[in-house]
N, C-alpha and C positions, 0 to 999 in steps of 0.2 A: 773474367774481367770484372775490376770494381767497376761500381756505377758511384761518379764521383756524389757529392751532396745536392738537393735540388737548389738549396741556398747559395748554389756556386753559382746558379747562371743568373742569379739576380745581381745587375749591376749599379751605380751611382754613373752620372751622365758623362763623368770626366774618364771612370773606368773601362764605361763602352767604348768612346772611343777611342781610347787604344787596342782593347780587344780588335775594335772593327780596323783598327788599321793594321795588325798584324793579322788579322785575316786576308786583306787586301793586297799585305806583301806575300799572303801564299797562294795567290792567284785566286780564292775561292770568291764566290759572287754572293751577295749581300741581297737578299730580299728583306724588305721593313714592312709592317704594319701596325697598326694600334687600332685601338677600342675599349669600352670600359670593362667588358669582360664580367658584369654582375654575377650572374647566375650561368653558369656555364651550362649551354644547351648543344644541340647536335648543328645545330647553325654555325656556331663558332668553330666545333670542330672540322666541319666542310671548308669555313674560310681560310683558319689559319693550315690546313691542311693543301688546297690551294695555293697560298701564298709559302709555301715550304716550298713547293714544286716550284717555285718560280728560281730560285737560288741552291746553292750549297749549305748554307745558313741562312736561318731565320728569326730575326731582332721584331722583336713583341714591344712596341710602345702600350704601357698602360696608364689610362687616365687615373689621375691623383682621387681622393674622395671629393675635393672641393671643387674641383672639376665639373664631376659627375652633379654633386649639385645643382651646380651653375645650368647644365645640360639636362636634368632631368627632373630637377627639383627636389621638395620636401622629400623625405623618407628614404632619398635611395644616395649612395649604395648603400644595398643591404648584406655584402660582404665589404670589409674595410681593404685599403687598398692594399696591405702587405699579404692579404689571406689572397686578392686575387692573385697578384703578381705568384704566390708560391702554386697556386692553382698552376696557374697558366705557365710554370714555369719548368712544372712538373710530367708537361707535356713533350712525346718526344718530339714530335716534331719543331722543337722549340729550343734555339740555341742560345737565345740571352735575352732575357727581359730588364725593364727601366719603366721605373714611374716618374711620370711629369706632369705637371702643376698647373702648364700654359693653357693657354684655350684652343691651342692646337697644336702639335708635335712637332711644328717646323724646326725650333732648337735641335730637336731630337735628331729628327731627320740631315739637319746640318753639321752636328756631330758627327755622325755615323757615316755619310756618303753612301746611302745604298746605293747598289745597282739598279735594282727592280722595289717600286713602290706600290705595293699592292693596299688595294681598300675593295672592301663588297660595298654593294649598294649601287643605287640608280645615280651616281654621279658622272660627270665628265671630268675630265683632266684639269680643266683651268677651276674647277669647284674643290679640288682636292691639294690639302694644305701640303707643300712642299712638292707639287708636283712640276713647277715651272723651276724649279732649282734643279730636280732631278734629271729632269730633260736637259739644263743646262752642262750639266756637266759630263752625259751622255750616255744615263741609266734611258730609262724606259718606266711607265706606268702601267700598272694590270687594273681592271678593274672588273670584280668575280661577282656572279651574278649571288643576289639572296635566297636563301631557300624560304619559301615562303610556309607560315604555318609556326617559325619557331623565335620568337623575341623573348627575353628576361620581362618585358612590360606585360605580355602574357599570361608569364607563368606566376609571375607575383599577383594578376588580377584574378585566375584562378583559384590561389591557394587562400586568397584576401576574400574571395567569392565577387567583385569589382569587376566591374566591363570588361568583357575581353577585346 
């Protein structure tokens, strides 16, 4: 069996969602998440590994670089945004990724109509952007605990020799 190209599951927003709507018409269930995905560590693969289990397919929102700016400040990201998306894209358990620009994924998410909106982290449902839409329309939200020990702010302060 060929393995099609990894640049096949990077999508443009108006591309996804049609993908996600002929997914929809084939009855398969839609889990969504995002994050900025900098430095890919064993955390991210726990979460979006996680959030895979939650559907048949799994749509990877990733933050823009201006984004992550805005979010993380000077310096980062310190991969640009089309090296992560192919990173992240290149992952199996990962069926279509999109980068977005917003200060939060709700477009994204309203695009697409997941079933299931997974995020890690110490949040509630009404804290998690697109999560009162999804409930709306009759998905469901996960929310996967953090594995503690592994952030990108970390390991850039390590290799920088900077606070951990």
């Amino acid at each position: 069996m060929k393995i099609p190209p990894v640049e096949s599951k990077i999508f443009s927003l108006s591309a996804l969602a049609e993908k996600a709507a002929a997914w929809k018409a084939e009855g398969r269930t839609i889990a969504f998440t995002n994050g900025c995905f900098d430095i890919l560590h064993a955390g991210h693969i726990f979460s979006l590994s996680q959030a895979a289990a939650e559907g048949d397919v799994l749509v990877v929102a990733v933050n823009a670089d201006a984004s992550i700016q805005g979010l993380k400040g000077p310096g980062r990201p310190v991969n640009q945004e089309q090296s992560r998306a192919l990173v992240i894209a290149s992952l199996c358990m990962v069926d279509a990724v999109v980068i977005f620009s917003e200060p939060t994924p709700l477009q994204v998410i309203v695009a697409v109509r997941p079933d299931v909106l997974v995020k890690g982290g110490d949040y509630t449902p009404e804290q998690i952007a697109g999560s009162k839409e999804v409930i709306g329309w009759g998905g469901r939200v996960v929310i996967n605990p953090v594995i503690k020990g592994f952030s990108t702010t970390s390991i850039i302060n390590r290799i920088t020799g900077g606070n951990p």
